[in-house]
N, CA, C and O of each residue as an XYZ file, in Angstrom:
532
protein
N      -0.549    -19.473      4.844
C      -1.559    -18.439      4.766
C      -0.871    -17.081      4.638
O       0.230    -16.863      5.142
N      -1.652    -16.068      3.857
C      -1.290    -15.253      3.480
C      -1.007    -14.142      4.673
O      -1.701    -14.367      5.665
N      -0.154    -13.014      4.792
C       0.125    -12.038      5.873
C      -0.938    -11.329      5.789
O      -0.982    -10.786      4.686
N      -2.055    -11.012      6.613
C      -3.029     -9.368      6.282
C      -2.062     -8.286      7.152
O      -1.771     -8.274      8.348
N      -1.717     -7.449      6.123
C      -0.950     -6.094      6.369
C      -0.939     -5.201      5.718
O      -0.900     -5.438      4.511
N      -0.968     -3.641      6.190
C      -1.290     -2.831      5.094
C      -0.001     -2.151      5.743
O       0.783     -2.451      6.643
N      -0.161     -1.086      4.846
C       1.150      0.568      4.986
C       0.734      1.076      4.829
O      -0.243      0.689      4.189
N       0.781      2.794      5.151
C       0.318      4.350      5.009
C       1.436      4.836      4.992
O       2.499      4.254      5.207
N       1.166      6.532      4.596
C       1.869      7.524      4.757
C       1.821      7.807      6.257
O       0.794      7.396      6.799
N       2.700      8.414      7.040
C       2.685      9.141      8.425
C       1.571     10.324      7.928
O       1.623     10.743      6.771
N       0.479     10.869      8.967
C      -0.112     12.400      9.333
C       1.399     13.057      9.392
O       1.707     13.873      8.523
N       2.134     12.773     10.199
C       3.543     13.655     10.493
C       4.009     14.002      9.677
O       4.323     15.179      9.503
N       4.248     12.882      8.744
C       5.444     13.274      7.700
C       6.861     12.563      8.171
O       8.055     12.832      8.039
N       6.216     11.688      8.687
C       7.566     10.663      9.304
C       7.408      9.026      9.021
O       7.375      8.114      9.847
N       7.316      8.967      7.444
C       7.421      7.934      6.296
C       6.650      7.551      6.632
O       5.761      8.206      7.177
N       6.622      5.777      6.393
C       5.554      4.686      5.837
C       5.434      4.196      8.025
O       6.222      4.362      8.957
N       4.033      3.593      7.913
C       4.106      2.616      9.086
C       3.208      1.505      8.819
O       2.154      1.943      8.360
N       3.211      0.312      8.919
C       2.756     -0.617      8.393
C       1.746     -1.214     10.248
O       1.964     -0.936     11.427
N       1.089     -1.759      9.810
C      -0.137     -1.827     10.407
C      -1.263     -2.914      9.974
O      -1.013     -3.872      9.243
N      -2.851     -2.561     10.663
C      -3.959     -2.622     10.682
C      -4.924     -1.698     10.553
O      -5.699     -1.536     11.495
N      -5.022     -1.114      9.656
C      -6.106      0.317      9.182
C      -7.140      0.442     10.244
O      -7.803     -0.564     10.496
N      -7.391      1.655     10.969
C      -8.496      1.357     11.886
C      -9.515      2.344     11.479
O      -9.345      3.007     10.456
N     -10.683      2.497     12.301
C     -11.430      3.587     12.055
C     -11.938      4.599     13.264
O     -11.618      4.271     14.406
N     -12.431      5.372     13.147
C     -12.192      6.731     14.017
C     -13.145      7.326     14.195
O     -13.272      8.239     13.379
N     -13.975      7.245     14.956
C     -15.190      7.980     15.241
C     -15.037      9.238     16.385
O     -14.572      9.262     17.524
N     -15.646     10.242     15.531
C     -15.510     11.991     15.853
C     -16.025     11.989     17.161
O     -17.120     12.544     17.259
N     -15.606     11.577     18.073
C     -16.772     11.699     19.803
C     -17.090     12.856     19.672
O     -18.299     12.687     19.518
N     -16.923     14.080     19.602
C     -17.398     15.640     19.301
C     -18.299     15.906     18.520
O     -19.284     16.398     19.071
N     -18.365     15.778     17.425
C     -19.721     14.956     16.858
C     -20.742     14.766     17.342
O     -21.737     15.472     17.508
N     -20.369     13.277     17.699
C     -21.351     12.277     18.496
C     -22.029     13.138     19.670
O     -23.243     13.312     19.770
N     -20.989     13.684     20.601
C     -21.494     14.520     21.860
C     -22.303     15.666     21.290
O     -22.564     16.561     22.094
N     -22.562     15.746     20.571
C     -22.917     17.639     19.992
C     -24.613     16.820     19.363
O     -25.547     17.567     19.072
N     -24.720     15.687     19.272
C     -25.629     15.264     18.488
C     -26.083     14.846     17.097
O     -27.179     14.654     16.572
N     -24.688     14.775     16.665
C     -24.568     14.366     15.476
C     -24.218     12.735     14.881
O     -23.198     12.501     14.232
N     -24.919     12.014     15.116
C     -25.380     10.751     15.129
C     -25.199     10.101     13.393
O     -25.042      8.924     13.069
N     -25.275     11.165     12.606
C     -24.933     10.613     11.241
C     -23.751     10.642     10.426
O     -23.604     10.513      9.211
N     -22.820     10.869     11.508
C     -21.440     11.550     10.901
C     -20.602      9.596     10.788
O     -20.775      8.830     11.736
N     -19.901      9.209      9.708
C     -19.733      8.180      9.154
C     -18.268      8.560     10.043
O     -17.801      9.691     10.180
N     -17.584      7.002     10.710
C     -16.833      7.319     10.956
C     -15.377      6.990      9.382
O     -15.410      6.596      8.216
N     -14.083      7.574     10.601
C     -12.824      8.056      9.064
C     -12.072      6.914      9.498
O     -12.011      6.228     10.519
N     -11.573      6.942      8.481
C     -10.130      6.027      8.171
C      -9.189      6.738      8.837
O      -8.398      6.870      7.903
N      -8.504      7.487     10.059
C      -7.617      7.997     10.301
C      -6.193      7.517     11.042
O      -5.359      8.407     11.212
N      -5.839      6.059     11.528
C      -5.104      5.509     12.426
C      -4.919      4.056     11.685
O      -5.676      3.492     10.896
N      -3.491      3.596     12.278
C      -3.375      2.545     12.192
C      -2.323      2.032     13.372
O      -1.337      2.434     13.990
N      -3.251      0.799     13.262
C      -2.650      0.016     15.114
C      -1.114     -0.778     14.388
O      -1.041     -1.170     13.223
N      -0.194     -0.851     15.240
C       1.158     -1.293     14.774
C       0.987     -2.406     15.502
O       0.055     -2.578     16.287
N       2.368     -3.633     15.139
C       2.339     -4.649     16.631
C       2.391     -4.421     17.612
O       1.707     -5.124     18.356
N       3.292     -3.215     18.286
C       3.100     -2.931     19.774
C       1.891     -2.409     20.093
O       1.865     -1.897     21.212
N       0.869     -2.371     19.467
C      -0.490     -1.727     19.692
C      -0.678     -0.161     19.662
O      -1.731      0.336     20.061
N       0.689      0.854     19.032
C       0.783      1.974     19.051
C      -0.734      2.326     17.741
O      -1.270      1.585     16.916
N      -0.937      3.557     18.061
C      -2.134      3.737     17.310
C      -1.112      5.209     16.460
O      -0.694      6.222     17.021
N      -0.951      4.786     14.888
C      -0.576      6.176     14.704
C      -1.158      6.787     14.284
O      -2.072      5.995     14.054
N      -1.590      7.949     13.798
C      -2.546      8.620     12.756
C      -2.042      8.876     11.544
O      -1.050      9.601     11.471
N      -2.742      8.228     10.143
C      -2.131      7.724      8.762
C      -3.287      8.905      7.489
O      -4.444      9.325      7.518
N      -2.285      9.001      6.680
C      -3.595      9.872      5.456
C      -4.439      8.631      5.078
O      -3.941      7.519      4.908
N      -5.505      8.858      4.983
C      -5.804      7.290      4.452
C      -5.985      7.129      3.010
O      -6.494      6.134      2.496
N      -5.533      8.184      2.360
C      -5.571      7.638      0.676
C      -4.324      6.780      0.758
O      -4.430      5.771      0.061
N      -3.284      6.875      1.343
C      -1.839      6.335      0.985
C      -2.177      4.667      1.497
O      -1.295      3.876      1.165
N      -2.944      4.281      1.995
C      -3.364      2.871      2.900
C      -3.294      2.033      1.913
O      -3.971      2.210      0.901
N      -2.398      0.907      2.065
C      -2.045     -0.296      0.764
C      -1.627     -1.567      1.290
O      -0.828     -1.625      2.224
N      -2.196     -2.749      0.664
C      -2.667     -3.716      1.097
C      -0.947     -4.547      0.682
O      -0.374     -4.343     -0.388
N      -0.409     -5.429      1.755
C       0.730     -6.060      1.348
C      -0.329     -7.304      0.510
O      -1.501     -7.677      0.491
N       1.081     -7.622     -0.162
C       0.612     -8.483     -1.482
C       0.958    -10.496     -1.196
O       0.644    -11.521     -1.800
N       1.556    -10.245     -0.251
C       2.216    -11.816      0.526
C       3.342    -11.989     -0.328
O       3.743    -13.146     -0.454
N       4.223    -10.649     -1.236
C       5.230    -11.456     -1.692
C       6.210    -10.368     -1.183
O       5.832     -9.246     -0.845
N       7.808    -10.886     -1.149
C       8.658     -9.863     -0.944
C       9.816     -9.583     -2.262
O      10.072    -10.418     -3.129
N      10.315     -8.451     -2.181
C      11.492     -8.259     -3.608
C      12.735     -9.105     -3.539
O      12.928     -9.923     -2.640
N      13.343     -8.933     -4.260
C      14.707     -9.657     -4.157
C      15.714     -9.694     -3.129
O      16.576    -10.532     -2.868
N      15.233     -7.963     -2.306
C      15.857     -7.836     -0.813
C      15.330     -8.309      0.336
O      15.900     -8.138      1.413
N      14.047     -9.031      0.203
C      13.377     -9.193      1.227
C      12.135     -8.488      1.510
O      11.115     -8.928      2.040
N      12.425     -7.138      0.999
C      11.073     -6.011      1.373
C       9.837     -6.516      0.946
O       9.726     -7.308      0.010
N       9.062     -6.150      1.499
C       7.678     -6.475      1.236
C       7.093     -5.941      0.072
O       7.726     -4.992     -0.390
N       6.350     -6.177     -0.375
C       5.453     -5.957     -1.709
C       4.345     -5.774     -1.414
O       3.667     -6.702     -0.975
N       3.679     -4.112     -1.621
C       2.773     -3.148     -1.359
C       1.915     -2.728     -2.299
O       2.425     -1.903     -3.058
N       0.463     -3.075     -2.593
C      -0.418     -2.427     -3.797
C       0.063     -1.249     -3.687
O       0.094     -0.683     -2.594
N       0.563     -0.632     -4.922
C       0.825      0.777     -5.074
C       2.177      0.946     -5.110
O       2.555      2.077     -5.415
N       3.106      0.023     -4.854
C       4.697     -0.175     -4.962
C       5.085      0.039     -6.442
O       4.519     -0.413     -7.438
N       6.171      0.825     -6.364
C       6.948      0.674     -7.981
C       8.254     -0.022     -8.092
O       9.420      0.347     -7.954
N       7.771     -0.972     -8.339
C       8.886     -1.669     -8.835
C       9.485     -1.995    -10.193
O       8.879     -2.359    -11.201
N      10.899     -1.778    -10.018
C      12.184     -2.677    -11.267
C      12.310     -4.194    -11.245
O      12.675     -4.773    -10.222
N      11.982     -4.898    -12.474
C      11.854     -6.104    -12.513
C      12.487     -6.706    -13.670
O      12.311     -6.177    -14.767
N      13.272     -7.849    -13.553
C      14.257     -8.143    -14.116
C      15.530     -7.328    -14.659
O      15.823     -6.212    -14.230
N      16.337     -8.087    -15.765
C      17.642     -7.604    -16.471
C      17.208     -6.084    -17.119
O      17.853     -5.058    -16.902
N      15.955     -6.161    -17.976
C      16.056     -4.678    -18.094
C      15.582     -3.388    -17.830
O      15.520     -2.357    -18.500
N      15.110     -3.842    -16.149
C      14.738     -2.527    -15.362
C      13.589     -2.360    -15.637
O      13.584     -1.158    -15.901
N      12.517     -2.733    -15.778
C      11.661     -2.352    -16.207
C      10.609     -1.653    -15.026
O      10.547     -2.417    -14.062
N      10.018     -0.786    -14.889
C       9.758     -0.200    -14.099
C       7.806     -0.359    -14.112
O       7.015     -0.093    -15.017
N       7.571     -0.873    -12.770
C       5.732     -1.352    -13.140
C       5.361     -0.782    -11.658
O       6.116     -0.110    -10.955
N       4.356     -1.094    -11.415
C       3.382     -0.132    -10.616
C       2.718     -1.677    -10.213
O       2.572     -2.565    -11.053
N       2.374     -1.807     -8.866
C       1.723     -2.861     -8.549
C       0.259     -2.351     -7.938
O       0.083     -1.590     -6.987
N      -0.943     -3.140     -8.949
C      -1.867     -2.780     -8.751
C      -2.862     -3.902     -8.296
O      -2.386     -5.031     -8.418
N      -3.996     -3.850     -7.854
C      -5.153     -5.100     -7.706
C      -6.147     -5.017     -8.507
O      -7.019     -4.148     -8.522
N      -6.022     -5.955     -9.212
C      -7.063     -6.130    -10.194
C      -7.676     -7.349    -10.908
O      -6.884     -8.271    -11.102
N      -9.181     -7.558    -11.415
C      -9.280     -8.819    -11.526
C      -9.091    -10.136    -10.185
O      -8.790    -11.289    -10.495
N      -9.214     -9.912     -9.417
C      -9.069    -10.657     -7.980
C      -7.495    -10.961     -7.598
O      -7.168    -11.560     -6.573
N      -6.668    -10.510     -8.476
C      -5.394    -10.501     -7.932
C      -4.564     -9.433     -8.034
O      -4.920     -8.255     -8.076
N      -3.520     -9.827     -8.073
C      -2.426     -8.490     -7.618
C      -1.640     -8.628     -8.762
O      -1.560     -9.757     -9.245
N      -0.927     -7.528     -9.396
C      -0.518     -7.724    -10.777
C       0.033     -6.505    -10.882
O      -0.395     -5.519    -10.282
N       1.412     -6.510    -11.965
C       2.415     -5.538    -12.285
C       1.943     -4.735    -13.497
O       1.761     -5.421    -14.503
N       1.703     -3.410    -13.614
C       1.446     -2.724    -14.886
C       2.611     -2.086    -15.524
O       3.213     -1.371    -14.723
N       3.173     -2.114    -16.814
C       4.332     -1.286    -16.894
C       3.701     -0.217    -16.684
O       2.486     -0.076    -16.821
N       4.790      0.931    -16.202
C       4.483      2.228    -16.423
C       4.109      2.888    -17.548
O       4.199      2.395    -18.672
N       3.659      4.067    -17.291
C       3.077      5.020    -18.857
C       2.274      4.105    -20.284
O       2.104      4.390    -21.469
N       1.868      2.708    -19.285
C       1.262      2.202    -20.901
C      -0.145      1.474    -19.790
O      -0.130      1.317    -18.569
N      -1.156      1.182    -20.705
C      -2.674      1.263    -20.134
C      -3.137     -0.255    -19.634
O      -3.859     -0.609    -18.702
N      -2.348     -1.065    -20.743
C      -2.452     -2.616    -20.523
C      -1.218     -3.233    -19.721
O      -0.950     -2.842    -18.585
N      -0.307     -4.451    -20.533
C       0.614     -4.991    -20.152
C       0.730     -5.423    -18.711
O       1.885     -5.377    -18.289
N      -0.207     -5.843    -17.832
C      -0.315     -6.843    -16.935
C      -0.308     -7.769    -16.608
O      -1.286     -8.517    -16.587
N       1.122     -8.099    -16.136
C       1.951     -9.516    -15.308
C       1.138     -9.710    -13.996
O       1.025     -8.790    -13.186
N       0.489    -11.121    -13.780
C       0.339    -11.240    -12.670
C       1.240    -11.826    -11.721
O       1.968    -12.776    -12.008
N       1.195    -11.138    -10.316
C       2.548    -11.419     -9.315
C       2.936    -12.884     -9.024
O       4.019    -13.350     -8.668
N       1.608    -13.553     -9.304
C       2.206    -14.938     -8.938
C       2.754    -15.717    -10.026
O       3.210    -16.827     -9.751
N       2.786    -15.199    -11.519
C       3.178    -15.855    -12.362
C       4.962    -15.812    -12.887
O       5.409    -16.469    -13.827
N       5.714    -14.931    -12.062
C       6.932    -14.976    -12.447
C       7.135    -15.014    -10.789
O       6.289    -15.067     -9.896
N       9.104    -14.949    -10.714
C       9.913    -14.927     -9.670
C      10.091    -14.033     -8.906
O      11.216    -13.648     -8.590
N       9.066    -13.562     -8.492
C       8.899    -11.514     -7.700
C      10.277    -11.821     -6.886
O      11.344    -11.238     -7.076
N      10.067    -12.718     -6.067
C      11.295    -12.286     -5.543
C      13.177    -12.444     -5.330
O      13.983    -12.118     -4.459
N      13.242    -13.161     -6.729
C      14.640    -13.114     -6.992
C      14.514    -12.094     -8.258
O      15.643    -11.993     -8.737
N      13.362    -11.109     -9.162
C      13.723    -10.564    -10.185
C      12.977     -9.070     -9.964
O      12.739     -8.367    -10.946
N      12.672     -8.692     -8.778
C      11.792     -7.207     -8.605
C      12.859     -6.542     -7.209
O      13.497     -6.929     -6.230
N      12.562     -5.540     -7.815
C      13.227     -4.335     -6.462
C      12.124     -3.271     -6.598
O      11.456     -2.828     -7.532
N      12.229     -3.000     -4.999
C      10.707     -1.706     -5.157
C      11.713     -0.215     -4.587
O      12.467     -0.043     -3.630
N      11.208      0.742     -5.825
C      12.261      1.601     -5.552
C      11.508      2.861     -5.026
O      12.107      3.915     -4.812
N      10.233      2.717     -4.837
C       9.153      3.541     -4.362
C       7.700      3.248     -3.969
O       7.247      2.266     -3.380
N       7.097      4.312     -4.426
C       5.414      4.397     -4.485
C       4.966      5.270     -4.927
O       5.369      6.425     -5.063
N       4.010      4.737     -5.211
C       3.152      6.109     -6.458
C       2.744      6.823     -5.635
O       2.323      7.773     -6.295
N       2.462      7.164     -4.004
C       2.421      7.981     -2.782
C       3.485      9.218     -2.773
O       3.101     10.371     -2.578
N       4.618      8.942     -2.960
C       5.468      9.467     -2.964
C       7.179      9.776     -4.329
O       8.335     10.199     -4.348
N       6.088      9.163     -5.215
C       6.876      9.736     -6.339
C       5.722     10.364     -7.348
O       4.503     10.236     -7.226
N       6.311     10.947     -8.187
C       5.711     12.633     -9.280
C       6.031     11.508    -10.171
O       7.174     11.598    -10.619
N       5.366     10.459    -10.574
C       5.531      9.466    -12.033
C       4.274      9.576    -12.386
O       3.195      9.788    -11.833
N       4.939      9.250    -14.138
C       3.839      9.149    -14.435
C       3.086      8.163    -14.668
O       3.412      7.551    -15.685
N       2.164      7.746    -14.103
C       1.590      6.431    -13.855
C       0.472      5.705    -15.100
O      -0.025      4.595    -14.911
């Protein structure tokens, strides 16, 4: 069975923390009488049960596969795959998880159909790199 795990950006600015996305309801709000306020995506619970506070656009779903080093494989990961580097963007789509090359609109490998993890290295995220996607 597959891992359920996601990753975020730190609120801090103190990288990735991988987790359980939680949600966050404004008690201040609530106390003041404001009963329609939707709660946020702001935290995520770790294994030791630490609660950190995460941006929640950066929140990305692991994919159950890892790279050639072991690392995990993250919707939104950029990865180099095979001999000639090729550089793809891992996205969800169509009910699965699948590699887009970069800068082009189609060309989608799905993850389970080649060797992710003797032929991919993830050398980022579209979170934190200026590519063009």
């Amino acid at each position: 069975m597959r891992q359920i795990l996601f990753k975020a950006q730190r609120f801090d600015g103190k990288g990735w923390v991988e987790g359980v996305p939680t949600y966050h309801f404004d008690i201040d709000y609530h106390s003041q009488g404001y009963d329609d306020v939707p709660p946020r995506l702001h935290h995520m619970i770790t294994d030791d049960f630490s609660c950190i506070e995460v941006i929640p656009e950066t929140v990305c779903q692991y994919t159950g596969l890892n790279d050639k080093n072991g690392k995990r494989i993250f919707e939104g990961d950029i990865i180099i795959f095979g001999d000639k580097k090729i550089k793809q963007v891992v996205e969800y789509r169509k009910g699965q998880y699948m590699a887009r090359q970069i800068n082009t609109k189609g060309s989608y490998i799905g993850l389970g159909y080649c060797d992710w993890e003797i032929n991919s290295e993830i050398i980022g995220s579209v979170h934190d790199k200026n590519e063009e996607l």
